[in-house]
Each structure stands twice: as C-alpha cells, then as structure tokens.
C-alpha positions as CSV (number, residue, x, y, z in Angstrom):
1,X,-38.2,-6.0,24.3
2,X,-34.8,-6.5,23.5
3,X,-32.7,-9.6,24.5
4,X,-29.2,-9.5,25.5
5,X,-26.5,-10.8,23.1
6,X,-25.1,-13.9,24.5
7,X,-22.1,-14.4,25.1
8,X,-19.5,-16.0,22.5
9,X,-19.1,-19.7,23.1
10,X,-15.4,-21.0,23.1
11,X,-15.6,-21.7,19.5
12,X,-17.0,-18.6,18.2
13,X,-14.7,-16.8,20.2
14,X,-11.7,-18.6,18.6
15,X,-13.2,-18.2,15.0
16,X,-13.3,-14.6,15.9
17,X,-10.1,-14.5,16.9
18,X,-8.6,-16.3,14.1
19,X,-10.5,-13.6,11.8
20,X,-7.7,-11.4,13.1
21,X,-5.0,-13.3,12.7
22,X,-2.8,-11.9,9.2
23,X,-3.4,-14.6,6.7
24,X,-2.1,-12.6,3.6
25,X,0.9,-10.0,2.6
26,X,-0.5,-7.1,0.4
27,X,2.2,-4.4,-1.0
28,X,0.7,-0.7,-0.8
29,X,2.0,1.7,-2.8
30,X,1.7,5.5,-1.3
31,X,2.3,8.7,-3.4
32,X,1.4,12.0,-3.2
33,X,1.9,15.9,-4.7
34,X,0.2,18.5,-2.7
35,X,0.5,19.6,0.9
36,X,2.8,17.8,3.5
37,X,2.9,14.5,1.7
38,X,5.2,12.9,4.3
39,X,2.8,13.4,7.5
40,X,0.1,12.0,5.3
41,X,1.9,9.1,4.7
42,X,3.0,8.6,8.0
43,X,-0.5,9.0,9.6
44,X,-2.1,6.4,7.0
45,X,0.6,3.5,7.7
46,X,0.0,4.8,11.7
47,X,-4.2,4.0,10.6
48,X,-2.9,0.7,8.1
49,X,-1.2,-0.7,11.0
50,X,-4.1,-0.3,13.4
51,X,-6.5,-1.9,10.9
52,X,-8.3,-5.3,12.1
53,X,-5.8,-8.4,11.7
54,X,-3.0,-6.2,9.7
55,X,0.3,-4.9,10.7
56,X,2.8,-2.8,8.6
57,X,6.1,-5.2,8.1
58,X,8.2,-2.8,5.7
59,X,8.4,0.4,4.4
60,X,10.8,1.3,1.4
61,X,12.5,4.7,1.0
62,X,10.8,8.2,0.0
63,X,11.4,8.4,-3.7
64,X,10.6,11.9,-5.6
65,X,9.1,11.6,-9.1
66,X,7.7,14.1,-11.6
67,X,4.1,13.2,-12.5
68,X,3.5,10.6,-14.9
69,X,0.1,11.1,-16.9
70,X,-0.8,13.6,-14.3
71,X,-0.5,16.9,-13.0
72,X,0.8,19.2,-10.5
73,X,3.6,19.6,-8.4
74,X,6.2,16.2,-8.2
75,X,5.4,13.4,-6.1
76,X,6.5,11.6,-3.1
77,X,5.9,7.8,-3.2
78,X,7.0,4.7,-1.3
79,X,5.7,1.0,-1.1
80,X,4.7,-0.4,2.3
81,X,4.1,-4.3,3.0
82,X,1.2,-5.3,5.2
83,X,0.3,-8.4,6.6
84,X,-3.4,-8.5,7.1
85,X,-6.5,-10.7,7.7
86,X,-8.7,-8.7,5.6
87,X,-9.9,-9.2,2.3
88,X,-8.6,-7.4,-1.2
89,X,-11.7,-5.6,-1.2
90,X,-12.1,-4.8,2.5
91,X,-8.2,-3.3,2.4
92,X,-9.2,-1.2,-0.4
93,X,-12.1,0.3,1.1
94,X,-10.0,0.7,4.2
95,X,-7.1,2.6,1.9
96,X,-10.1,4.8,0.4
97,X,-10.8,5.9,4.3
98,X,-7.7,6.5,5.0
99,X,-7.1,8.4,1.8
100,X,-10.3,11.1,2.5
101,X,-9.2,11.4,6.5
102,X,-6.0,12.9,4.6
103,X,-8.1,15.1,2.6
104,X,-8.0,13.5,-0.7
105,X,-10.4,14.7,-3.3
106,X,-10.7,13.2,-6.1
107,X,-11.9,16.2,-8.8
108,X,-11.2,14.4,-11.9
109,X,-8.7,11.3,-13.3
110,X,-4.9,11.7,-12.1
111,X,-6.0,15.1,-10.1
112,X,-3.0,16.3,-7.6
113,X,-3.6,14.6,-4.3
114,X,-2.8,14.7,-0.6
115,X,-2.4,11.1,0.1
116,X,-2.9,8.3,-2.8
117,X,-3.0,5.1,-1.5
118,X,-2.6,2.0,-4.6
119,X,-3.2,-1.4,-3.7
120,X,-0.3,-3.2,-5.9
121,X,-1.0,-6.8,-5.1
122,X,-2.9,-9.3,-2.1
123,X,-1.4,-12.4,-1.5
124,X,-2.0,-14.6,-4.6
125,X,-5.3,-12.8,-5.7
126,X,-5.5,-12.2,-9.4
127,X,-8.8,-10.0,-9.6
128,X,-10.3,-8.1,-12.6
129,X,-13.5,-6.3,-11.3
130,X,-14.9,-2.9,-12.0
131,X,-13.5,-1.8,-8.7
132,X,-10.1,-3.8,-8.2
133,X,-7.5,-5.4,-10.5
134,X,-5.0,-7.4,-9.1
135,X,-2.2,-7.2,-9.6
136,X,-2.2,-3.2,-10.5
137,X,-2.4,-3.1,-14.2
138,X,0.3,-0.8,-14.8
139,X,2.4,-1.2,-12.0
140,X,5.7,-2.5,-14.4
141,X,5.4,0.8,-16.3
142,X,6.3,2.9,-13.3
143,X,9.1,3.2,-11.9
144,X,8.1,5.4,-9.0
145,X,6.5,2.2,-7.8
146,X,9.2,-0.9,-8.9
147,X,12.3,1.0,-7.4
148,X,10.4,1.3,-3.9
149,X,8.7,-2.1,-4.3
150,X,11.6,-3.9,-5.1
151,X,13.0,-1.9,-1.2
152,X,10.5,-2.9,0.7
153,X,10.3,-6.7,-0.8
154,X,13.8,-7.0,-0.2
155,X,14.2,-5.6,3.2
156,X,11.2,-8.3,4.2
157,X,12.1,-11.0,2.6
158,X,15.8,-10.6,4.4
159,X,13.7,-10.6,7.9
160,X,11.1,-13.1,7.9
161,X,10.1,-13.8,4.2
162,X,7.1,-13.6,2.0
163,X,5.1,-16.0,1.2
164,X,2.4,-16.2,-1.7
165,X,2.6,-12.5,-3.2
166,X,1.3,-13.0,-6.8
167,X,3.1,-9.9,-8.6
168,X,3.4,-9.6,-12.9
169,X,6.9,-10.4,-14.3
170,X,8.9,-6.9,-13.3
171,X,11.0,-5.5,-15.3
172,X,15.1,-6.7,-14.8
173,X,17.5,-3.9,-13.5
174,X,19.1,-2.4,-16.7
175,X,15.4,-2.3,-17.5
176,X,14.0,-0.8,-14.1
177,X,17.2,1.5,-14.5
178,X,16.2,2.8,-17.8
179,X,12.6,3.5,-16.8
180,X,14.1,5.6,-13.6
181,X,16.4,7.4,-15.6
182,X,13.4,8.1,-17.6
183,X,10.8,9.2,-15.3
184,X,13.2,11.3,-13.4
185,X,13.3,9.1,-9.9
186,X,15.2,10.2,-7.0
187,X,15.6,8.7,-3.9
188,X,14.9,11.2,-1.1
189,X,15.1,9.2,2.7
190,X,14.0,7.1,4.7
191,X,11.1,7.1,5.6
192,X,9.9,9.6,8.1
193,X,11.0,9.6,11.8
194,X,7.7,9.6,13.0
195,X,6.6,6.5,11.6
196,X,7.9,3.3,13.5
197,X,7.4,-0.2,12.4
C-alpha cells in the first residue's frame, strides 16, 4: 500500500525555497548558422529564464560572424547573463535541452547548428572535467564571444553589479579590436523584439 507524502515541515519548506533562490551569475554565450537563428535564441533565453532559481539579467547585441574552425553559413551570436541557483553541471544539462528542443543535431565536431548554447563561466567555478571546463577554454580567442561578453557584462554591471564571475584575463581593446577586424564581426541589433528581460 502506498503512504501519502507528508507534508513539508516549515524548515524543509524554506530549504526548498532557498534552493531557488539565484546564488550564482553564469554568462551564456548563444550562436548559431542555420535556420531562423534569432527565434531560436529568443525561445531558449524565454526556456533559460523559466529554469528553476534562474532569471536572464542581460543580453548583449546580435553580432554576425563568419565561422571560425567550422562550417556553413555565418553565424549569429550573443552572450546572455543568468543569475541562477543551479549548479555548473545542472545549467549545462539544462542548455543541452534547450539546444535539441531547437533542433540541434550534433552530426560531427563544429557541424552548422540551429541553436548553440556555450556555457562561458559560473560564478567562481574553475572546473576541468571531461564534460565541463570552466572557464571556456578558448573563449579569449574569439571574438564573436568577447565583443558581446564584454555588452552584456557592462550593461549589468551599470544596473545592479556582478559579483564573483571567475573569467581568464581578456584580451585589452586594441587587442579585442584586432581579433574583430580579423574574424570579420559585425554588430547586427539588438536583440530581438520578442524577447523581454
């Protein structure tokens, strides 16, 4: 026979609550080449912000890029910042979701894609696992990532501040101008209409 759960005394109810409350800001960076890239980002950071414990507290720009040790046609990126309660792991198995509900396949390394979703940092996490290094190895080498980053860091620290990202030592901004002027980054909007912090 099966007993009835009982209810949640006071102080498991407050743990539970405080499970939810956002303890850590992770940047997310978003790209993608193939179909209608800006919807796809726009419905993930609609998912991201409806995640347990996290809320989306700034988006950069849309930048276009050509692909950089990949294929296809160019790619749309931005960086979001989410506060969040969850984990580094649990996020990025939460991206991953969000990534195949936007049809992403992933046929083989650096493949074109509907929706990439890159987890660039969390909090003050410094991870090397088979599955997760944090911060993302070779996020200084792109500059489809540092323009937006550097946007969306900005923009949040101006409004309530950030506290405890752990990110590598970026590139300065003759530096981070070369590598655009390099890569062939271009700043298309902001970001789209139907997404609403």
């Amino acid at each position: 026979m099966t007993q009835p759960i009982p209810p949640l005394t006071p102080w498991a109810t407050e743990a539970h609550a405080l499970l939810a409350v956002p303890r850590w800001h992770a940047c997310i960076g978003l790209g993608g080449n193939l179909g209608d890239v800006l919807a796809s980002m726009a419905a993930a950071l609609s998912a991201a912000h409806a995640l347990p414990g996290t809320r989306v507290v700034s988006v950069s720009s849309v930048y276009e890029t050509a692909p950089v040790d990949a294929s296809g046609p160019n790619y749309l990126n931005a960086v979001a910042v989410l506060a969040t309660s969850l984990g580094p792991h649990e996020l990025l198995r939460a991206l991953q979701a969000l990534e195949m509900a936007q049809g992403r396949e992933r046929a083989y390394r650096n493949a074109p894609r509907t929706l990439d979703l890159d987890l660039l940092c969390h909090g003050d996490a410094l991870l090397n696992t088979p599955t997760l290094t944090l911060p993302h190895p070779r996020m200084t080498e792109r500059a489809f990532v540092l323009l937006p980053l550097r946007e969306a860091l900005s923009g949040l620290i101006a409004s309530e501040g950030v506290a405890g990202v752990c990110l590598p030592t970026l590139p300065g901004d003759d530096e981070q101008a070369k590598m655009a002027d390099a890569q062939g980054i271009a700043r298309q909007c902001g970001f789209p209409v139907n997404f609403r912090i």
